[in-house]
C-alpha positions, 0 to 999 in steps of 0.5 A: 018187098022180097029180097031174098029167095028161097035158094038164098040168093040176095035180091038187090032193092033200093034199100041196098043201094048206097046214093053216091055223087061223084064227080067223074069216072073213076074209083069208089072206095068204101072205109077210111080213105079220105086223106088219100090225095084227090078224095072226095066223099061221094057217099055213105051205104052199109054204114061205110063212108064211100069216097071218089078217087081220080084214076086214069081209065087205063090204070084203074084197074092196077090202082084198085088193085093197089089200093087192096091192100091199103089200111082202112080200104073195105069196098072198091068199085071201078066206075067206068062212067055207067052211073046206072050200075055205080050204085049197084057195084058198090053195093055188091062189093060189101056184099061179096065181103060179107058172103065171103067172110062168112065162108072163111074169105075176109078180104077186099073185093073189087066190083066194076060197073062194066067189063075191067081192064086187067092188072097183073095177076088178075082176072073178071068174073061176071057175077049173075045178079037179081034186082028188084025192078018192081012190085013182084018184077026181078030183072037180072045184070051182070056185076063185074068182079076184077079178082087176083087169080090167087084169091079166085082159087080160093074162092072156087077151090080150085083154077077158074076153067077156060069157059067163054062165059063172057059171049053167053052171058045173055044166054046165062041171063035168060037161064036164070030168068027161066028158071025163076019163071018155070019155064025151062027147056026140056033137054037132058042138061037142062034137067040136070040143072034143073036138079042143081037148082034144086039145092043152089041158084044159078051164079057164076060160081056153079057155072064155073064148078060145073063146066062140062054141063054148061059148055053143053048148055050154051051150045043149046036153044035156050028160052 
């Protein structure tokens, strides 16, 4: 089973996912949390043992943000009740803190199974997923990321652009799908992607580094 491509992106297959049971929506917490009133384990993926906290719908997103920077914590996941990508964000947590730590980025990194609420000094970022779906099949989702605005300059190198990535993410979808299918348009910013791609794979972080040509690129027909 493939499950990385040659532009280095992961492709996510069952082998990654962790099997989780939770009890109702709320939080995932990856590490050593089960002393943390109302923990129930729910798990265990990437060698981590993986418990459900209760939280208000409302305030899941400031409890996760709270729960950070508490000793012990290495992956959070705000489950809003879509059990289908509960695994998937979890998954992607641990991911995020190994790329990142990597680049010189150790940290906690909050994932979410659809679009967060925002705390205090936060903001979402929609990162651009492949899973396996099959036997040489590969769908892509979007894998929600809640990010202390402080840390995601840290992660771009600079202030995240004002781009309206949340009203084109299925036109971003259907990039990636192209791309990977050889058929992509055949206009000036498609090439100029085209040649980015070359070098990359088509994530959030290369849209948000290069917001002139994808403010272009979503204005166009794409496939």
């Amino acid at each position: 089973m493939v499950t990385v491509t040659p532009l280095r992106e992961h492709y996510f297959g069952p082998a990654d996912l962790p099997t989780l049971r939770t009890p109702a929506a709320g939080l995932i917490v990856g590490g050593d949390v089960g002393d943390q009133s109302g923990a129930v384990w729910a798990g265990a993926g990437h060698r981590l043992r993986l418990w459900w906290l209760p939280a208000v719908t409302d305030l899941r997103a400031d409890a996760a943000v709270r729960l950070r920077d508490r000793p012990g914590v290495q992956t959070i996941t705000v489950h809003d009740g879509r059990p289908d990508r509960l695994a998937l964000a979890a998954a992607f947590s641990a991911h995020l803190a190994a790329v990142r730590s990597r680049r010189h980025l150790p940290g906690v990194w909050i994932t979410a199974t659809d679009r967060p609420q925002l705390a205090d000094g936060t903001l979402r970022l929609p990162h651009l997923v492949a899973v396996v779906a099959g036997v040489d099949q590969v769908r892509d989702v979007v894998v929600w990321e809640l990010i202390r605005t402080t840390d995601a300059v840290r992660w771009l190198g600079a202030p995240v652009p004002d781009l309206p990535v949340e009203d084109h993410l299925p036109a971003l979808l259907r990039l990636r799908a192209a791309h990977r299918e050889g058929r992509f348009p055949d206009t000036p910013a498609a090439r100029q992607l085209a040649a980015l791609l070359d070098r990359r794979y088509l994530s959030i972080r290369l849209v948000y580094q290069h917001p002139d040509l994808f403010t272009q690129l979503l204005t166009e027909d794409l496939p």
